[in-house]
Backbone bond lengths (Angstrom), bond angles and torsions (degrees), N, CA, C in turn:
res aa  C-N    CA-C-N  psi(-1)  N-CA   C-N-CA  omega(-1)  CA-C   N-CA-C  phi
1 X - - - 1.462 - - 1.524 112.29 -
2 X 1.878 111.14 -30.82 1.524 88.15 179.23 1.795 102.45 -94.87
3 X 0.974 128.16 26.06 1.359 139.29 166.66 1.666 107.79 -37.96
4 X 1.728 104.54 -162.25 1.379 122.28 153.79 1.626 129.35 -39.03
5 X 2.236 92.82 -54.70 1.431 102.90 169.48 1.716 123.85 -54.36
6 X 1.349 120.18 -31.93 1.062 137.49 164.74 2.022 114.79 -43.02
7 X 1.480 113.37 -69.42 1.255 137.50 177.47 1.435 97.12 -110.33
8 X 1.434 138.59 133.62 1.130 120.99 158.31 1.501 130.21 -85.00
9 X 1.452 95.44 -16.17 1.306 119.85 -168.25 1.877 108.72 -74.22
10 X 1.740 111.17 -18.78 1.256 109.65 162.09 1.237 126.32 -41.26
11 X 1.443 114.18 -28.38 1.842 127.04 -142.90 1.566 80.09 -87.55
12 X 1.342 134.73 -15.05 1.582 121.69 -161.31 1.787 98.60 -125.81
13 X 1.438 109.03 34.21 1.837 89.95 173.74 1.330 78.36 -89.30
14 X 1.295 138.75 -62.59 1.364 125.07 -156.69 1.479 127.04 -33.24
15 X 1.120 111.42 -34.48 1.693 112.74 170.55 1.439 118.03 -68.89
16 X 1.447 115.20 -38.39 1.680 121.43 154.91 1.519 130.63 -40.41
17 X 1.554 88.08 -53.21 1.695 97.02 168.00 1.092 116.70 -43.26
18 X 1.704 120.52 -57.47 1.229 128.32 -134.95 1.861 91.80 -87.27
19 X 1.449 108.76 -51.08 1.460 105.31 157.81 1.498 141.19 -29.73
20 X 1.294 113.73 -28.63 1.344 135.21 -153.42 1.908 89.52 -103.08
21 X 1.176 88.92 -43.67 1.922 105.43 -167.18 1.385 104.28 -65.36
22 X 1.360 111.76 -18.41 1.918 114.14 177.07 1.324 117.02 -93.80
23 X 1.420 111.98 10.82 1.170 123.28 179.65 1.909 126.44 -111.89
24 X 1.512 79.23 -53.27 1.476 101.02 158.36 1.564 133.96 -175.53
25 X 1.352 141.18 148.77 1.529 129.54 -133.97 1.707 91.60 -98.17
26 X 1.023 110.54 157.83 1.581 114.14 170.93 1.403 97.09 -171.95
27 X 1.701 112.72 168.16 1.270 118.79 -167.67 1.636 124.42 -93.59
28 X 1.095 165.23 157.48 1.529 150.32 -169.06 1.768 91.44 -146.13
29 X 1.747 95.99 132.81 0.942 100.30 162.63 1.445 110.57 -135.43
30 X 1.607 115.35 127.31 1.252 129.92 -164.44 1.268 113.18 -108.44
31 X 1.906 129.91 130.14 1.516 131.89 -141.08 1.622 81.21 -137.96
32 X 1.711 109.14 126.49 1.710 106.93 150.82 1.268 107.22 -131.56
33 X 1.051 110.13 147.56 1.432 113.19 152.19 1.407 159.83 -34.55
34 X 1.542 94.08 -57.76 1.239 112.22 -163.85 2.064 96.29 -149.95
35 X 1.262 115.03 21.16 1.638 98.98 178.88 1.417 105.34 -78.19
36 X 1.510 101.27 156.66 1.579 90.17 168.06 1.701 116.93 -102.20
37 X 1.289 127.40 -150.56 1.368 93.50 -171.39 2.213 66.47 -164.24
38 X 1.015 87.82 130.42 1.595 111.20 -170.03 1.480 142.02 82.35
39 X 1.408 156.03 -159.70 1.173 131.41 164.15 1.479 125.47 68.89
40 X 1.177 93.68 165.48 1.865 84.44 161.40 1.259 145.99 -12.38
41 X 1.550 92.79 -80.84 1.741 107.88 167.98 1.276 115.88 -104.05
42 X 1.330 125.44 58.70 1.505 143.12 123.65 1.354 112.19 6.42
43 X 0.893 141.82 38.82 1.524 151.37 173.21 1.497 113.26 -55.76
44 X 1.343 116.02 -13.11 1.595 114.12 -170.51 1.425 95.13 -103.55
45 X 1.294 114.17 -51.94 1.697 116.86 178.17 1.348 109.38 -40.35
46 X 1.338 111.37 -67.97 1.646 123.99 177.58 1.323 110.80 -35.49
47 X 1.619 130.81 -61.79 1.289 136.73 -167.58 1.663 97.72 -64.30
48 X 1.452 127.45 -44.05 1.598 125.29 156.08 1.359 101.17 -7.56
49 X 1.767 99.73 -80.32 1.611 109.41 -148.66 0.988 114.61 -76.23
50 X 1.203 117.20 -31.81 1.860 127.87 -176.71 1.937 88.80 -55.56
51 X 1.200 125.02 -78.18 1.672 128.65 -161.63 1.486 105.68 -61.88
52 X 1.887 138.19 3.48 0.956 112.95 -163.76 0.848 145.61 66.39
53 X 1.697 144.23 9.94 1.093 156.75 175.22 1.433 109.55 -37.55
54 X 1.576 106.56 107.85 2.001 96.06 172.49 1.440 92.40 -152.41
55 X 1.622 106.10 117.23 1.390 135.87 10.26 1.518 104.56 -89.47
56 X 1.551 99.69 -146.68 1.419 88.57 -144.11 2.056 88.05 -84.53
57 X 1.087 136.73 169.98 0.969 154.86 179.72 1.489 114.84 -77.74
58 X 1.509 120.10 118.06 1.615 107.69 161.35 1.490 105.74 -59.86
59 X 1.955 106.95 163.22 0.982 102.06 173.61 1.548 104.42 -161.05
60 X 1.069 102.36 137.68 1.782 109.94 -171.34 1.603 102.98 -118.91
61 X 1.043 120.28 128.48 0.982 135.21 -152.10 1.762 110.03 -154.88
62 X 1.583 112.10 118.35 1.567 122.09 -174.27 1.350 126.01 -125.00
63 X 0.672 137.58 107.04 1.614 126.20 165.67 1.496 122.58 -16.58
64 X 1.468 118.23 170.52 1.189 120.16 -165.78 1.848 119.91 -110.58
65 X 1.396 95.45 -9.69 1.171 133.56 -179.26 1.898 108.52 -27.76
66 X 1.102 124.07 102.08 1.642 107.93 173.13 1.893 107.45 -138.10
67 X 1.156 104.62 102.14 1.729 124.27 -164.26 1.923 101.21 -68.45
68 X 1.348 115.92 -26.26 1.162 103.84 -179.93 2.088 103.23 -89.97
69 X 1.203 110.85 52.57 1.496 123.94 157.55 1.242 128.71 -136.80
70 X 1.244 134.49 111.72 1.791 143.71 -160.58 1.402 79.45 -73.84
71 X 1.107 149.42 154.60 1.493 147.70 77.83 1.397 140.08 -10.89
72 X 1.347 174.89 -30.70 1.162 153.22 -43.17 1.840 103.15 -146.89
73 X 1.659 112.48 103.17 1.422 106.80 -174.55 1.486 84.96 -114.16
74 X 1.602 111.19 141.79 1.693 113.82 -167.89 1.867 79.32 -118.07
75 X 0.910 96.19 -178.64 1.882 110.87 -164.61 1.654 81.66 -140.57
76 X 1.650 109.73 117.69 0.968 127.14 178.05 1.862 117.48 -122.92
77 X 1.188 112.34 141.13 1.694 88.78 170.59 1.635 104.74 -118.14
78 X 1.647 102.63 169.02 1.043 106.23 -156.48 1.457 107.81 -141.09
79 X 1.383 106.04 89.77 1.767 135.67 172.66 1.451 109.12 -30.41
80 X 1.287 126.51 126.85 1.145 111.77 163.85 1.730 137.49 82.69
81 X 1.422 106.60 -149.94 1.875 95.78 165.13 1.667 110.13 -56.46
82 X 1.469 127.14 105.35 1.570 114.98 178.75 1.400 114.08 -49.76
83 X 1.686 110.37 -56.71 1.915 106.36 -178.69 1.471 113.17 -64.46
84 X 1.241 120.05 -29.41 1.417 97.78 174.70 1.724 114.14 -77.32
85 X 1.049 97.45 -29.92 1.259 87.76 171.22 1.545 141.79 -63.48
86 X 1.477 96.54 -34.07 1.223 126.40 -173.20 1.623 96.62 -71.51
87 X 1.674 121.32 -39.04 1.416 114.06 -178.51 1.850 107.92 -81.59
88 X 1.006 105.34 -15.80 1.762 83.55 167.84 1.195 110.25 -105.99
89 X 1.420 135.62 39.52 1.484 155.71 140.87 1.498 101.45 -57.72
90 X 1.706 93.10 -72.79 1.240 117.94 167.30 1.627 138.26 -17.34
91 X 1.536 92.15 -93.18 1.584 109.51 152.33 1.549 118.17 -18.98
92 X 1.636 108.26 -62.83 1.678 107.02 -165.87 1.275 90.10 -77.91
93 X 1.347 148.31 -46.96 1.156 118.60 -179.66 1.531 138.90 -48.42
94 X 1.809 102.44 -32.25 1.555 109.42 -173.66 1.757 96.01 -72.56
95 X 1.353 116.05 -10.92 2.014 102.73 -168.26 1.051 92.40 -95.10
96 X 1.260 138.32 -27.95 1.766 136.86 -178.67 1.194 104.23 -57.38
97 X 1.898 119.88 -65.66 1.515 121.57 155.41 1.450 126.77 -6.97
98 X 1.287 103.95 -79.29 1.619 116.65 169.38 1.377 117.11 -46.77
99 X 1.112 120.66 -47.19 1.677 130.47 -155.10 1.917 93.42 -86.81
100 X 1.225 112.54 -35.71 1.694 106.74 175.93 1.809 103.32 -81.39
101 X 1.093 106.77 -2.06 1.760 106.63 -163.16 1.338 112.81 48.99
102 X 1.254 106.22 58.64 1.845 108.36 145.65 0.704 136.83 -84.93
103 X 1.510 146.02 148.39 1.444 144.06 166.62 1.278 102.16 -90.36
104 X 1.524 109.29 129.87 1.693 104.53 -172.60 1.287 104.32 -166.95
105 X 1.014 140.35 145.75 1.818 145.32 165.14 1.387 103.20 -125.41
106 X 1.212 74.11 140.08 1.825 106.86 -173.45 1.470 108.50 -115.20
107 X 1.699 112.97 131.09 0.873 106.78 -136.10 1.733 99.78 -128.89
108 X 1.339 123.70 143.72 1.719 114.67 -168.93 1.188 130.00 -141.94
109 X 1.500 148.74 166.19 1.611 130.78 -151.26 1.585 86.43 -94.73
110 X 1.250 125.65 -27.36 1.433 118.28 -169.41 1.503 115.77 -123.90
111 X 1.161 97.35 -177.84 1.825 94.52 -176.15 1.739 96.42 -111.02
112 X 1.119 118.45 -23.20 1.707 148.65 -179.99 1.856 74.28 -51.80
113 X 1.599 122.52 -86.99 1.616 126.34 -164.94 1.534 97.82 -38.66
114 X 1.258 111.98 -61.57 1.770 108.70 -170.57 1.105 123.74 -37.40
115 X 1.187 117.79 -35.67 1.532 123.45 -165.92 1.662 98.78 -90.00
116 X 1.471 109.37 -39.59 1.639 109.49 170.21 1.149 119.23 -44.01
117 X 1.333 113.88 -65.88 1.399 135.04 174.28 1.825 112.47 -39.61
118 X 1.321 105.35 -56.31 1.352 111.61 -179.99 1.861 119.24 -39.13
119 X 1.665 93.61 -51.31 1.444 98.01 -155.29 1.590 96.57 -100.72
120 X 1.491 125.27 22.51 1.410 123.24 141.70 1.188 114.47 -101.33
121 X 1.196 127.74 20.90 1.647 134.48 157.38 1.621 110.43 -52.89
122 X 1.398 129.35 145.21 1.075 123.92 160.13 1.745 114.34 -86.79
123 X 1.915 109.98 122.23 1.582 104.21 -173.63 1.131 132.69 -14.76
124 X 1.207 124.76 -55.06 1.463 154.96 151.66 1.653 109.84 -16.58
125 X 1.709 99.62 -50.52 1.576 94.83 177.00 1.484 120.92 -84.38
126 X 1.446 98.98 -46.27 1.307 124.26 170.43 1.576 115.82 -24.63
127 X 1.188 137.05 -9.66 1.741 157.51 -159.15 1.579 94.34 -111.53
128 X 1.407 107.70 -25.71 1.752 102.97 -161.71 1.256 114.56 -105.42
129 X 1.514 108.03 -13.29 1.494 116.75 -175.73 1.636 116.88 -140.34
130 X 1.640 101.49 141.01 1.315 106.41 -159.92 1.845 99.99 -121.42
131 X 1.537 102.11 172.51 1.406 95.12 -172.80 1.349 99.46 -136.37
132 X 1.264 101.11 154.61 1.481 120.76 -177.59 1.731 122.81 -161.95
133 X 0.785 109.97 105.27 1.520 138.22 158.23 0.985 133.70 -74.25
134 X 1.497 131.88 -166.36 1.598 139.98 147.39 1.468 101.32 -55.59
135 X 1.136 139.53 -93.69 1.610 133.00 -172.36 1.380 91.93 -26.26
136 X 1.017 167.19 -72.12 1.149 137.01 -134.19 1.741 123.44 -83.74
137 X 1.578 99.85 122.10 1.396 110.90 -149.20 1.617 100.74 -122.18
138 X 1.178 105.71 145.11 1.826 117.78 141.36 1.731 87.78 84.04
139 X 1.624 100.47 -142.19 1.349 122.72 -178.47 1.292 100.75 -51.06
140 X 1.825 130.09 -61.43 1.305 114.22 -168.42 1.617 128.53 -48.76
141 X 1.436 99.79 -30.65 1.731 97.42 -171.10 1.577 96.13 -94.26
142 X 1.211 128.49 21.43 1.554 132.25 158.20 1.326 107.65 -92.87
143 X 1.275 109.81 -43.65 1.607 105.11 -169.00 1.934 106.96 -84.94
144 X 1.106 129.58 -19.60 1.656 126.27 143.91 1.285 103.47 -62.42
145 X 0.994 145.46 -11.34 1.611 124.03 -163.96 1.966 92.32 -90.53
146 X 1.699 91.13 -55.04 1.530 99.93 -169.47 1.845 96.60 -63.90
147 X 1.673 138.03 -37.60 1.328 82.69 -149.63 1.647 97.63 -101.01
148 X 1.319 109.18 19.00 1.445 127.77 162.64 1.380 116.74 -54.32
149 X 1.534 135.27 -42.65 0.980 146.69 33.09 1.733 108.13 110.47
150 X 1.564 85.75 -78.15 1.783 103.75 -156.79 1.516 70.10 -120.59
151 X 1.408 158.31 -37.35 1.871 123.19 -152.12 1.418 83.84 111.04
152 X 1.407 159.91 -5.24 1.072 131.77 -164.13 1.762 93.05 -87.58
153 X 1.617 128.09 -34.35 1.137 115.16 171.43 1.717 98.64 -89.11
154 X 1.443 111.28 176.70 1.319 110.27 153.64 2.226 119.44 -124.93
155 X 1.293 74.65 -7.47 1.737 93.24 179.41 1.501 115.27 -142.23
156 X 1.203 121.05 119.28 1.260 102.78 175.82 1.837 97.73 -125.22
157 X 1.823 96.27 154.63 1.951 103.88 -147.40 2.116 83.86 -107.86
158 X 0.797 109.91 109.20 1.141 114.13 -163.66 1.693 124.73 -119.96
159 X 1.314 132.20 124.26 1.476 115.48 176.20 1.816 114.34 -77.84
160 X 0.849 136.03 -149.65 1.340 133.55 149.58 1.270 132.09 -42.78
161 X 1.448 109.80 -36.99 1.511 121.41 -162.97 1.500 98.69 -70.16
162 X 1.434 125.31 7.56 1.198 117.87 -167.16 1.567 83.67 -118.18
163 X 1.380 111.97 97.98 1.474 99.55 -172.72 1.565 109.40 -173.38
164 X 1.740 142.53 -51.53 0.946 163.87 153.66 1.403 110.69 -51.64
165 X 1.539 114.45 115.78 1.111 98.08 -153.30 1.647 167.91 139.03
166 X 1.321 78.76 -70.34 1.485 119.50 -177.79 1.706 131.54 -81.05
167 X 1.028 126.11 63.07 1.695 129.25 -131.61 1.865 82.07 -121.92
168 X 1.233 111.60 103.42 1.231 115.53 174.69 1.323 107.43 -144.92
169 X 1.273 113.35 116.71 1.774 128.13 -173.10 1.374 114.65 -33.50
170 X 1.478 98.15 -54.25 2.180 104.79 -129.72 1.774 87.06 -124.44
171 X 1.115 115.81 46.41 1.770 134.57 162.97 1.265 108.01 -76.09
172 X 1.518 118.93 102.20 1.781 125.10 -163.28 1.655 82.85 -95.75
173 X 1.055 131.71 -39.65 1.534 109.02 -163.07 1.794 109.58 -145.58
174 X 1.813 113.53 151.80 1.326 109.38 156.08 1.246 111.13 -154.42
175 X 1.526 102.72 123.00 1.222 126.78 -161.49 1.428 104.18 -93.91
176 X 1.014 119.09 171.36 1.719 133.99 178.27 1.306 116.41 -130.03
177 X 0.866 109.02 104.68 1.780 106.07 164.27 1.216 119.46 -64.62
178 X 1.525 115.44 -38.39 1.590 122.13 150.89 1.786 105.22 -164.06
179 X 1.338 91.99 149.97 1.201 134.62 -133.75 1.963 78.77 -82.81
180 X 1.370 115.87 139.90 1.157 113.69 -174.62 1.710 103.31 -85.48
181 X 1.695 105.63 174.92 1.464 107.41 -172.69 1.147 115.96 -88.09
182 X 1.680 133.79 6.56 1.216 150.57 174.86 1.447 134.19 -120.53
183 X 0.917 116.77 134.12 1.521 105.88 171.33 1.549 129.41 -69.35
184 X 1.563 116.58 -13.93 1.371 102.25 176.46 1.200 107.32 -96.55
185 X 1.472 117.89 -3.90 1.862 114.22 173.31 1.127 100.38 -80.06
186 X 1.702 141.72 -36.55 1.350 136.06 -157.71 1.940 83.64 -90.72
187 X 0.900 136.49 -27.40 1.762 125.67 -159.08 1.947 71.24 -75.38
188 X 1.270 134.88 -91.97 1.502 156.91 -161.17 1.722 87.35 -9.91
189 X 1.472 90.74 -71.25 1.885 104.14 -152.76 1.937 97.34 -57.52
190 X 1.076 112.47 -24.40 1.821 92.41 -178.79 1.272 103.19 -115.01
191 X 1.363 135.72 -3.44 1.444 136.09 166.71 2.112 99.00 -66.47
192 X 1.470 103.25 -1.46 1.679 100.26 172.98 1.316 114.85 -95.40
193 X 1.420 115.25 13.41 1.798 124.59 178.22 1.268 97.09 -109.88
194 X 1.489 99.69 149.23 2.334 111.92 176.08 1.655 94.28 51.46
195 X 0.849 111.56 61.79 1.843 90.46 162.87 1.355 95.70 -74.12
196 X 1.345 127.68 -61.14 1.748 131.87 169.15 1.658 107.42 -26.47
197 X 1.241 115.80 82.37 1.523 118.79 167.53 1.442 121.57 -37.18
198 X 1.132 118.61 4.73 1.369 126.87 -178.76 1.521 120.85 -117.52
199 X 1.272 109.13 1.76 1.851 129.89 179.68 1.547 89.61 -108.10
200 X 1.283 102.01 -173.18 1.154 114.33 -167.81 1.921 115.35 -168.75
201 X 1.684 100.06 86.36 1.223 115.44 -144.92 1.590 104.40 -88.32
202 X 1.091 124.08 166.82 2.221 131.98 -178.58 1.625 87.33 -138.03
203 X 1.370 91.80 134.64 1.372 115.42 170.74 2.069 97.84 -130.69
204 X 1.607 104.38 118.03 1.282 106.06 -170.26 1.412 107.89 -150.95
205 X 1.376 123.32 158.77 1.222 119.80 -151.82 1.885 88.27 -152.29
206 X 1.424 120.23 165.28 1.636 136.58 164.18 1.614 102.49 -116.52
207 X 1.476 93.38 100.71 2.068 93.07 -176.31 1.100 95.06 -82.92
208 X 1.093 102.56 167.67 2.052 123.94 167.17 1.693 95.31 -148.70
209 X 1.119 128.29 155.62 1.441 136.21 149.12 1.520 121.36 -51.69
210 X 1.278 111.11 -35.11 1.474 110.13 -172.66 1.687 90.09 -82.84
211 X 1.410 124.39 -10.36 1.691 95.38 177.27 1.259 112.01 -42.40
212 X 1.626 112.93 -74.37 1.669 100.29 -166.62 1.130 134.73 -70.12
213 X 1.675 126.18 36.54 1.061 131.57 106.95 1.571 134.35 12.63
214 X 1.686 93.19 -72.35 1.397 108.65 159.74 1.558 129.41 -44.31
């Protein structure tokens, strides 16, 4: 997904390269994330052919594997209105956050939930946690990043866009409000807890069936 289909315009560096290469030789080094590399969706082969690689390319290649992260998805049901319900799931979870002093982002399919979520904060919390989405641009989503950072946030309510990037040590927790529809978005979003191999980070979520809904 973050492929070509992702950018389409990926599918055409390779013709650049190859342009560039009749001019003069230099070295390329190409970084993914999450491709896989055999099978079906061959995503590593492809990215090969798409950039032109000649000869064939070293390639180092690791698993995603990181043991200092708990997992914990609890199976919850949900009485009644599901989204409202589902947001004061929510809610009490982000004040527990705060109230243990974690650093943690919580994480959501929309930016539409974020802002929901936000303004059932109690004032009080509302001081501790910041939001960021796609709209969030330029200097502002620098200055959440940094005082996220330093303790000036303690939660930040975040869609994806909070993600590229983003290299912050001492991330005790990432929660889900709901659980994304993929596995390499859900590996990304909690591979952003314990980067410090020496902490020891929980990535946890309250499922329902009607999440994916979303």
């Amino acid at each position: 997904t973050w492929g070509k289909d992702f950018r389409s315009d990926y599918g055409y560096l390779g013709n650049y390269i190859k342009r560039y290469r009749k001019e003069m030789q230099f070295p390329i080094l190409a970084l993914t994330a999450t491709a896989v590399w055999g099978g079906e969706f061959d995503t590593l082969n492809e990215i090969i052919k798409f950039l032109d690689f000649k000869p064939d390319p070293i390639i180092y290649y690791t698993d995603i594997k990181r043991t200092n992260i708990d997992i914990d998805i609890t199976n919850v049901t949900v009485p009644g209105n599901y989204r409202e319900t589902k947001a004061k799931i929510t809610v009490d979870e982000i004040i527990k956050l705060i109230e243990n002093r974690k650093k943690a982002i919580v994480y959501f399919p929309w930016k539409s939930q974020v802002n929901n979520i936000k303004i059932r904060l109690p004032k009080e919390v509302q001081s501790k946690v910041a939001v960021y989405t796609g709209d969030t641009k330029g200097d502002e989503g620098q200055e959440i990043i940094e005082k996220f950072k330093s303790g000036g946030y303690s939660v930040i309510l975040a869609t994806k866009a909070f993600g590229m990037g983003i290299d912050i040590t001492d991330i005790d927790v990432v929660y889900h409000h709901v659980i994304p529809g993929n596995l390499a978005d859900y590996s990304q979003e909690i591979g952003r807890a314990a980067r410090d191999p020496k902490i020891r980070g929980l990535a946890y979520t309250s499922y329902n069936p009607k999440d994916f809904q979303y």
